[in-house]
C-alpha positions as CSV (number, residue, x, y, z in Angstrom):
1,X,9.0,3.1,-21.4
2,X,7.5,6.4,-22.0
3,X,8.7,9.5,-20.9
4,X,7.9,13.2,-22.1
5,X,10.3,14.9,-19.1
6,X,12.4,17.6,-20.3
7,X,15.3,19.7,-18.2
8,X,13.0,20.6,-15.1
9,X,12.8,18.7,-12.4
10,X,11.2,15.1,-12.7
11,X,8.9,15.1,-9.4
12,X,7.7,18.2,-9.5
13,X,6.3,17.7,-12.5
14,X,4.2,14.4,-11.4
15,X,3.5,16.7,-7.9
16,X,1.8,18.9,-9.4
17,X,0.1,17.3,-12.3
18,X,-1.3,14.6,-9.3
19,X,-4.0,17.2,-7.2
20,X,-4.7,17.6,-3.7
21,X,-1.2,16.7,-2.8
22,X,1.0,19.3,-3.6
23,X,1.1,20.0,0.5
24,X,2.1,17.0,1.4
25,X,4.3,17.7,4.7
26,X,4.0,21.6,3.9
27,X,7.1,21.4,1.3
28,X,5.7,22.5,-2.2
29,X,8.6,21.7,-5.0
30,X,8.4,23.9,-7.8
31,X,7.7,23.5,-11.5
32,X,10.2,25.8,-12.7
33,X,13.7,25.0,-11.1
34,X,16.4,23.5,-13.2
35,X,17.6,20.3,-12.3
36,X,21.1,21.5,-11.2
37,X,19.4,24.1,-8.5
38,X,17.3,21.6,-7.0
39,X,20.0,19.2,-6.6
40,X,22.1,22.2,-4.9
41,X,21.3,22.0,-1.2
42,X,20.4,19.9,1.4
43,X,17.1,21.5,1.2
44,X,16.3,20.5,-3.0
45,X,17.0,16.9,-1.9
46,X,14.6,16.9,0.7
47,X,12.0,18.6,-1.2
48,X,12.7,16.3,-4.4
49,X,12.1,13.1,-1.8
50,X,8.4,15.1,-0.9
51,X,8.1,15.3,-4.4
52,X,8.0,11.1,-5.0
53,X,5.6,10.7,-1.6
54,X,3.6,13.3,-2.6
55,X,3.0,11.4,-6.2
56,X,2.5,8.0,-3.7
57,X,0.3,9.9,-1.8
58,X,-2.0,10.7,-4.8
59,X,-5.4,9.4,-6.3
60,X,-3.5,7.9,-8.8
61,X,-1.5,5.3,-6.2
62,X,-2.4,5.2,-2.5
63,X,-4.7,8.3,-2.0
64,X,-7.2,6.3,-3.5
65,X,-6.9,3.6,-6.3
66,X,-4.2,1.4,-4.6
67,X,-5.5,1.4,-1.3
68,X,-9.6,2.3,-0.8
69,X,-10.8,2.8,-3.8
70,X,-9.6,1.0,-7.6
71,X,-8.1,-2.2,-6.0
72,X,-10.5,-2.8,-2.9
73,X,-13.3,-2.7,-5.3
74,X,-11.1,-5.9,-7.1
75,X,-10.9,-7.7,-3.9
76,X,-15.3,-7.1,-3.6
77,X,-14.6,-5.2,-0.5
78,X,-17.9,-3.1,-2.0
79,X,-21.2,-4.5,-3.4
80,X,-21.6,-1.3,-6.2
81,X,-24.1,-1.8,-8.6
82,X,-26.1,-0.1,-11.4
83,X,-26.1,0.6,-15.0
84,X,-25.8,4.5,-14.5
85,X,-23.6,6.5,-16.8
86,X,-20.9,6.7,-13.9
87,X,-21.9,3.3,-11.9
88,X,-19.3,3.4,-9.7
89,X,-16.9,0.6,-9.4
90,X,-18.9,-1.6,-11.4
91,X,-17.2,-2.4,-14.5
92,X,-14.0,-2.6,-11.7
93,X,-15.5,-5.5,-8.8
94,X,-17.1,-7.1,-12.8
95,X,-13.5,-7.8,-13.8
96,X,-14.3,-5.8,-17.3
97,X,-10.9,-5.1,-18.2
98,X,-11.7,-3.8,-21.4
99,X,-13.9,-1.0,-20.2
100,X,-13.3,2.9,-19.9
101,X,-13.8,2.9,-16.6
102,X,-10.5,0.4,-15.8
103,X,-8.6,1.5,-18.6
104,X,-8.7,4.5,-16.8
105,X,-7.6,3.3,-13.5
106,X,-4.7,1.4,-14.4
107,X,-3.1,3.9,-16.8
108,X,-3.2,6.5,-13.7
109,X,-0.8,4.0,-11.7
110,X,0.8,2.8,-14.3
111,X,1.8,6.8,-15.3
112,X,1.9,8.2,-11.6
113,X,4.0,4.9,-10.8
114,X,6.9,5.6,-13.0
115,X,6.9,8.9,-12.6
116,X,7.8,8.6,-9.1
117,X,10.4,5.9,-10.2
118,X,11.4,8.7,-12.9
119,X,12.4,10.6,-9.9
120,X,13.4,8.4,-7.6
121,X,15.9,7.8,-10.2
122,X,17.1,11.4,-10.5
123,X,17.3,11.6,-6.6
124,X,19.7,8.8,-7.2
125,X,21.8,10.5,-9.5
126,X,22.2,13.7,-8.4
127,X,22.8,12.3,-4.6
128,X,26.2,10.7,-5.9
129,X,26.7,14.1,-8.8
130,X,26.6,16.0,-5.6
131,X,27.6,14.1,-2.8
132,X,29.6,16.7,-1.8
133,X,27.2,19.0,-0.6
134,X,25.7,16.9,1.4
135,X,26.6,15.5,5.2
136,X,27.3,12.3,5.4
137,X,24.0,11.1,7.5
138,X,21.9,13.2,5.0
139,X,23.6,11.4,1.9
140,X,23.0,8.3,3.4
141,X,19.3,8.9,4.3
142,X,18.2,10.8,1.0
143,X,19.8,7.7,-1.2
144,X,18.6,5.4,1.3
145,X,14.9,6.7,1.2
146,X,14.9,6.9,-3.2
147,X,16.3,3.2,-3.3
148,X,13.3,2.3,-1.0
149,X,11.2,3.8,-3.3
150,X,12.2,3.0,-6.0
151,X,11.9,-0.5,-5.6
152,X,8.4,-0.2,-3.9
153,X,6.9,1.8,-6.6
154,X,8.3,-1.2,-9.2
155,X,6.9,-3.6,-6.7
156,X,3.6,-2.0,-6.9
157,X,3.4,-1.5,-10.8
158,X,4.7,-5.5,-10.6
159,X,1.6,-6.8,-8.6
160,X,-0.9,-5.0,-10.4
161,X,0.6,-5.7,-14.2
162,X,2.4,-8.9,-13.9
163,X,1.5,-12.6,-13.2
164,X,2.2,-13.5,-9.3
165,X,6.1,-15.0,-9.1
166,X,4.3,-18.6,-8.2
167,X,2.0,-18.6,-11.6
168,X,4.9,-17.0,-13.9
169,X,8.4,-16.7,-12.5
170,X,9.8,-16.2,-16.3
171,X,6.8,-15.0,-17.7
172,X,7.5,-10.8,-19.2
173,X,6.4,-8.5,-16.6
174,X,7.2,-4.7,-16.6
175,X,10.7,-2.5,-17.1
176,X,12.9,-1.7,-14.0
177,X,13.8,1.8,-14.8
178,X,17.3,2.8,-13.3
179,X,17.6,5.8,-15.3
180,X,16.3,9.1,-16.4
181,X,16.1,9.1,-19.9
182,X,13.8,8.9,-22.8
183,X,14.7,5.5,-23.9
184,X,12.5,2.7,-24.0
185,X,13.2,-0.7,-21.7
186,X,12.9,-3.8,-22.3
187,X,10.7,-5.6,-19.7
188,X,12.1,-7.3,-16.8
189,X,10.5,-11.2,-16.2
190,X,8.7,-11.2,-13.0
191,X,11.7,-12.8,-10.8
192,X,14.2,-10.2,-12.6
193,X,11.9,-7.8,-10.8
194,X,11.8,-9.1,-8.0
195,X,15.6,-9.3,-8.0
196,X,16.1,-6.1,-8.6
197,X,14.1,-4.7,-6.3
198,X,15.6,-7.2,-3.8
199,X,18.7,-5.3,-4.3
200,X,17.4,-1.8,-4.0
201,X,16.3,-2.6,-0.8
202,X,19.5,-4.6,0.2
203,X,21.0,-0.9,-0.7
204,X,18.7,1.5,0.9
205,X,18.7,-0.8,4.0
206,X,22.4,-0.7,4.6
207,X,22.7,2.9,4.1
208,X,19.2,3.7,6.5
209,X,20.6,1.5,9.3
210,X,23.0,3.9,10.1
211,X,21.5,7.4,9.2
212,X,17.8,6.5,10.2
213,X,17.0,8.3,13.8
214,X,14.4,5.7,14.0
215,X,16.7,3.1,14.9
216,X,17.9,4.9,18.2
217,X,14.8,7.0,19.1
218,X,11.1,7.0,18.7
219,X,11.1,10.0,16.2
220,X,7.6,9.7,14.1
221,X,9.1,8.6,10.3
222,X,6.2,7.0,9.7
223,X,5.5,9.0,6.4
224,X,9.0,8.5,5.5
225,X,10.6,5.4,3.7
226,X,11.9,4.4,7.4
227,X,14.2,1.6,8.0
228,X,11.8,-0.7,9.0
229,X,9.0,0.6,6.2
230,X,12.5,-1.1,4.2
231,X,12.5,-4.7,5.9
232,X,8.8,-4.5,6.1
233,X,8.6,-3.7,2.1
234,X,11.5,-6.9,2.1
235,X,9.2,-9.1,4.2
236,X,6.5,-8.4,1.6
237,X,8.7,-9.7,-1.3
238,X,10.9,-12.5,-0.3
239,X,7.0,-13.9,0.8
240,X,5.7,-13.0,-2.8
241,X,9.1,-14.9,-4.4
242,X,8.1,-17.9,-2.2
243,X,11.2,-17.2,0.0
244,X,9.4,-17.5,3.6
245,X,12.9,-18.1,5.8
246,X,13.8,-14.4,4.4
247,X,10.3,-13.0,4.7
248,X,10.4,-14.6,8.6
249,X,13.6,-13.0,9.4
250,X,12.7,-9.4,7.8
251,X,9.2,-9.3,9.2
252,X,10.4,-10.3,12.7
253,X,13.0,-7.7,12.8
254,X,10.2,-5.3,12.5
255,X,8.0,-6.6,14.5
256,X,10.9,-7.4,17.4
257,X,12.1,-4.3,17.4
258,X,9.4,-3.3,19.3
259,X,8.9,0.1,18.0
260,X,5.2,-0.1,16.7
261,X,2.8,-1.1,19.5
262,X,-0.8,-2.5,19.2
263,X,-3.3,0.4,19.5
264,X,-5.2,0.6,22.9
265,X,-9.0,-0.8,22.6
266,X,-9.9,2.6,24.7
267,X,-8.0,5.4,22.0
268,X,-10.1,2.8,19.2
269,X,-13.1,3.4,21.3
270,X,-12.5,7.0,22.0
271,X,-15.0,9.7,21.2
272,X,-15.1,10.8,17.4
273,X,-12.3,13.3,17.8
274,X,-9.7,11.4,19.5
275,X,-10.9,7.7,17.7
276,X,-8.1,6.3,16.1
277,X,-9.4,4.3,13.2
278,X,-5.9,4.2,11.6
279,X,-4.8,2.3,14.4
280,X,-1.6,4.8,14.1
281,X,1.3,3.7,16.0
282,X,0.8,0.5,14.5
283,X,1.5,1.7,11.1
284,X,5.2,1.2,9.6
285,X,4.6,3.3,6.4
286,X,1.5,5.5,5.5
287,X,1.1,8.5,3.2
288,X,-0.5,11.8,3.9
289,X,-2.9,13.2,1.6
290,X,-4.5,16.6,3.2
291,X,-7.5,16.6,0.7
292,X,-8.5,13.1,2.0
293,X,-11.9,13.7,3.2
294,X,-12.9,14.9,-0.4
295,X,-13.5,11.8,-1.6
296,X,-12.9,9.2,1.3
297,X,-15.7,10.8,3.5
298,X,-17.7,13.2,1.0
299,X,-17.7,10.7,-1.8
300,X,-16.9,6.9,-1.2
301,X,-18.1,6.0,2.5
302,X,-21.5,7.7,3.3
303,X,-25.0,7.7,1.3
304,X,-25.1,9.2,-1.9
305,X,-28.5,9.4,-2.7
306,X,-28.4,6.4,-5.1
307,X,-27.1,2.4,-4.3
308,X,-24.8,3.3,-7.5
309,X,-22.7,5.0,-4.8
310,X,-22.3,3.1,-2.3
311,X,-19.0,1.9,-0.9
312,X,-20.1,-0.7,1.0
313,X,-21.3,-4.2,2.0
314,X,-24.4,-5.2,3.8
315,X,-24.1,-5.5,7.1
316,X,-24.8,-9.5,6.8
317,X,-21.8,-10.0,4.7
318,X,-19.6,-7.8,7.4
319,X,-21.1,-10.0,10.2
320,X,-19.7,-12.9,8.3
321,X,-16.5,-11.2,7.8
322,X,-15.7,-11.1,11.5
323,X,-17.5,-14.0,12.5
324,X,-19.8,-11.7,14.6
325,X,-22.0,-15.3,15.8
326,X,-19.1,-17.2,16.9
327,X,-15.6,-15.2,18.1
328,X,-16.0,-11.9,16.9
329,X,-19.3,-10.1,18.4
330,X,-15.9,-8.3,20.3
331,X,-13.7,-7.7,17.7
332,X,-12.3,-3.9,17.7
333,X,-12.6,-3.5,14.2
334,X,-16.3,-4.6,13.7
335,X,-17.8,-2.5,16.4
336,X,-15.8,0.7,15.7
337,X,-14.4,1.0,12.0
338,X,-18.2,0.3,10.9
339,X,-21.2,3.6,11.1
340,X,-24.4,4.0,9.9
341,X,-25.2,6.4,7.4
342,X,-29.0,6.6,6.4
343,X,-29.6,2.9,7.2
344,X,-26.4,1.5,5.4
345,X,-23.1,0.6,7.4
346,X,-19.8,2.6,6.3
347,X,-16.4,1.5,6.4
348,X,-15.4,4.7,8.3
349,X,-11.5,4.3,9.0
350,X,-11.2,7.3,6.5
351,X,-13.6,9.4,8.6
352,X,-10.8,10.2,10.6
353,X,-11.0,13.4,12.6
354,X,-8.1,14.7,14.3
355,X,-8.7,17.5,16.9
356,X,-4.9,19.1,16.6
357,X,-3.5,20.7,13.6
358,X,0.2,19.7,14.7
359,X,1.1,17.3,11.9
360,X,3.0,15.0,14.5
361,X,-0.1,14.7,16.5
362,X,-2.5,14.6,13.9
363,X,-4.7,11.4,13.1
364,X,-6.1,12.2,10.3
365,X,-5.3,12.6,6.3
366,X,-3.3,8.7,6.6
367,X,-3.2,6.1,4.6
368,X,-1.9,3.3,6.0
369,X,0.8,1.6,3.3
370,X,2.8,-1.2,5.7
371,X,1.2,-2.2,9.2
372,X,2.5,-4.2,12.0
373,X,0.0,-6.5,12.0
374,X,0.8,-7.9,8.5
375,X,4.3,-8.5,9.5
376,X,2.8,-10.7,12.3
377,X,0.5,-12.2,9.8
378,X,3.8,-13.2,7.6
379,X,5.6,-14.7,10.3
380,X,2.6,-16.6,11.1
381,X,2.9,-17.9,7.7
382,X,6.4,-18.4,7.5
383,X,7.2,-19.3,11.2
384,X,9.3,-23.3,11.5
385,X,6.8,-24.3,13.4
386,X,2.8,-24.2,13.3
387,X,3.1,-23.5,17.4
388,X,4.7,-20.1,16.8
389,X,2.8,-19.6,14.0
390,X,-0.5,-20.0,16.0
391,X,0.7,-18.3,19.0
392,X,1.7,-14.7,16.7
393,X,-1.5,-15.4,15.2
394,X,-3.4,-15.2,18.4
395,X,-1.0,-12.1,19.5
396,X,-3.1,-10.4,16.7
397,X,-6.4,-11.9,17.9
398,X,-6.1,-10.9,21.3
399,X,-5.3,-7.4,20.6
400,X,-8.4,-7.0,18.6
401,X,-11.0,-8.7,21.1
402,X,-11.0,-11.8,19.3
403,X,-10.7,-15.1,21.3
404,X,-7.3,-17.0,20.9
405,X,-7.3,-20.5,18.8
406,X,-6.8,-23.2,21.6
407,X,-3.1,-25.2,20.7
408,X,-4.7,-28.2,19.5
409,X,-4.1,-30.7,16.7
410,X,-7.0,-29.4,14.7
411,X,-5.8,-25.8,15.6
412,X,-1.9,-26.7,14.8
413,X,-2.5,-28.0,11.0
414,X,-0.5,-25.4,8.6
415,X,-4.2,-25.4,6.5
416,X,-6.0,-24.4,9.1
417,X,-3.6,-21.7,10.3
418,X,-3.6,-20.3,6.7
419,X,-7.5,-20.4,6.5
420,X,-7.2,-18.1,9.6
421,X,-4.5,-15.9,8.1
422,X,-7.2,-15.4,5.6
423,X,-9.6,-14.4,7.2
424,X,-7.4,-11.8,9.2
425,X,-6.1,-10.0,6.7
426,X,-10.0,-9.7,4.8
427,X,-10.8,-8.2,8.7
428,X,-7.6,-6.4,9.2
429,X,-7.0,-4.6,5.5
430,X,-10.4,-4.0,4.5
431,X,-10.7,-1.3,2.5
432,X,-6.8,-0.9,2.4
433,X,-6.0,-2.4,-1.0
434,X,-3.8,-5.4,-0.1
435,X,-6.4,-8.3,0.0
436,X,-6.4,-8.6,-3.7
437,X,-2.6,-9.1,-3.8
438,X,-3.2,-11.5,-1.0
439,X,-5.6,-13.5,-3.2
440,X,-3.6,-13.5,-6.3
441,X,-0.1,-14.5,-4.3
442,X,-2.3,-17.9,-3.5
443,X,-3.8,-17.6,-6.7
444,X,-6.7,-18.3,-5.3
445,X,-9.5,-19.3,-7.4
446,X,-12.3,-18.0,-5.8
447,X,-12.7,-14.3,-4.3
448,X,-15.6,-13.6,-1.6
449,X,-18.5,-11.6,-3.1
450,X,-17.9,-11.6,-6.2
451,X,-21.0,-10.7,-8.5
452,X,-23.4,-13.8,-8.6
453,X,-23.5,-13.7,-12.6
454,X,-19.6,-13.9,-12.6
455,X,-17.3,-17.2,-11.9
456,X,-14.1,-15.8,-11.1
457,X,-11.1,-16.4,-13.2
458,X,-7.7,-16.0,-11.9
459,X,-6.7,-14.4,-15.2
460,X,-8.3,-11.5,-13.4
461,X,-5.5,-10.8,-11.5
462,X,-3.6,-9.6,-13.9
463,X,-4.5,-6.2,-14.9
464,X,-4.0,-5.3,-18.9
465,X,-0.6,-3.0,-19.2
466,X,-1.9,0.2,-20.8
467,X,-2.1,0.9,-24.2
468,X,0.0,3.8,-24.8
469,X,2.9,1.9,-23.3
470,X,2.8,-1.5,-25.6
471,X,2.3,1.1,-28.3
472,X,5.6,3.3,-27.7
473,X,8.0,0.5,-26.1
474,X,8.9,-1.8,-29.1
475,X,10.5,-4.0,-26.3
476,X,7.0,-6.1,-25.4
């Protein structure tokens, strides 16, 4: 591993290299404070912790190329095409790893990804140097919150630059960092990974259960590293390590505990200012980027004056996404996360508007990161038995105007119940970033649009570490 940090502080360095997010919750760190001054109050812990969401929060991870933009163009969420000097997206949904254009991509995350680890890691650190300072309840939830992220940001970098744990269990993956230093690793194998990241979570979760005011109130920590963000992250790995009685367990915690309802059809219906596209209190984890619109509205998801530009599908292939001819002429999510603009149909979730600037209240600048609905999709995949698992399955279908599947024999077959899963989670996170990872942790062998001169190879889902680091870590 690769590092050029010196004395200053780790995050603010990757917060303000990574634009448009140095706001992120109003807290600015800055550039120029030794490591020991941060790391003095209450106050430098929280702001180093706005630091590493701020960094998640960028174009380089979930701003952008990890959730509507680098990896929904792998998952052919958009039908780009062109042979433009900028074409854009179309060396990514073509699979050309060996191009500029995705070289470019995945040495963003892969630098903005361990930066924030760089300073999770020093959050870590300093919280036990100077443990003292801090109240208990504050200790807990600062070290809580970096052990969360930590592991989620290795989790990321994991999915993206590693075989999936069912194709490669022992196969080299990428270095779990646990320190701040300058020192190369040597990389982890993909269940090593996972192990470790198991354990960061066991850590921050039994340290957030009892300093987390989410458990005992309904205090908005959505944008945090919440406790439930935690078992939600957990659901998401024990499933990816083939562990489903785990993944059931964590993903029903968070889905039992009640705390994240199903949006109402009428707020998703609402008039442009009060729509909630996000689906919001639905959402376990989401970042907050304020220059959003920039690129979401201005530059991905309405016309730019050439088909080179356009983030999009037609509207055929999105009628046959939500089976608009058969149960989904209804569905919540066709009729009103879909627009016009100059004769082509927008994803517009990201044209949030929000018509309140108080930062509790507002809808808009979210991305979502964990939802609700995928920990209902999990336990439908991991439930004992294929009634429960069709019954969650229809809890999700019914709250998004979709008729339920009758409990039949046809309808009870674990197949059939995964070919629906499927199919919610290319309707549910469309344009979100997770359907690749979806594919690839079935290893799928085909992916839905995919260019008509290209046979998909599941090779593709395993994205080419960059150069720089192979280069400097003698370890690979």
């Amino acid at each position: 591993m690769k590092y050029k940090f010196t004395s200053i502080v780790y995050v603010a360095i990757s917060v303000l290299a990574l634009s448009g997010c140095n706001k992120y919750l109003d807290v600015a760190p800055k550039s120029s404070i030794p490591e020991e001054e941060m790391f003095s109050s209450e106050t430098g812990f929280r702001q180093a912790l706005t630091g590493v969401y701020s960094t998640i929060a960028s174009r380089a991870l979930y701003g952008d190329n990890l959730s509507m933009g680098f990896v929904s163009a792998l998952a052919q969420n958009y039908n780009t095409s062109g042979t433009g000097t900028t074409p854009l997206f179309v060396p990514t949904r073509n699979y050309d790893y060996s191009s500029e254009q995705v070289l470019a991509y995945t040495k963003q995350i892969w630098s903005a990804g361990y930066n924030g680890i760089a300073a999770a890691n020093n959050i870590i650190k300093f919280a036990d140097l100077n443990k003292r300072i801090l109240t208990e309840e504050v200790y807990q939830q600062v070290l809580g919150e970096a052990f969360a992220l930590r592991a989620f940001l290795h989790f990321e970098l994991l999915r993206m630059f590693a075989p999936s744990y069912s194709q490669g269990a022992n196969t080299t993956a990428i270095p779990y960092k646990t320190a701040v230093d300058h020192y190369s690793v040597k990389p982890s194998t993909v269940e090593q990974v996972l192990t470790f990241a198991l354990e960061d979570l066991n850590k921050a979760e039994s340290l957030l259960i009892k300093s987390d005011p989410i458990i005992n109130n309904t205090l908005d920590r959505r944008y945090k590293m919440n406790y439930y963000a935690v078992k939600g992250i957990q659901a998401r790995i024990y499933l990816y390590a083939g562990n489903t009685s785990d993944a059931y367990k964590a993903a029903k915690e968070v889905v039992d505990s009640g705390k994240f309802p199903f949006v109402s059809k009428s707020s998703v219906a609402a008039a442009a200012g009060t729509k909630d596209r996000l689906f919001r209190q639905e959402l376990i984890f989401a970042i907050r980027n304020r220059e959003l619109k920039t690129w979401a509205e201005d530059q991905y998801f309405t016309f730019r004056a050439s088909i080179d530009y356009r983030l999009t599908r037609p509207d055929a292939d999105l009628r046959n996404i939500y089976e608009y001819n058969t149960v989904g002429q209804d569905d919540i999510r066709y009729r009103n996360l879909f627009e016009d603009n100059q004769g082509f149909k927008f994803p517009s979730k990201f044209w949030q508007t929000s018509t309140t600037t108080i930062d509790s209240l507002r809808l808009d600048q979210t991305v979502p990161v964990v939802r609700m609905s995928e920990m209902r999709y999990i336990i439908a995949e991991t439930a004992p038995t294929a009634q429960e698992a069709l019954d969650v399955l229809n809890t999700v279908r019914l709250a998004r105007t979709v008729l339920a599947l009758p409990s039949n024999a046809n309808n009870l077959d674990r197949n059939f119940i995964q070919n629906e899963i499927t199919k919610e989670y290319q309707k549910e996170m469309y344009a979100e970033g997770q359907l690749f990872f979806y594919y690839k942790r079935l290893n799928r062998n085909t992916v839905p649009f995919t260019p008509a001169n290209l046979v998909f190879d599941p090779k593709f889902y395993v994205l080419p570490v960059p150069q720089d680091e192979l280069e400097f870590n003698p370890n690979y």
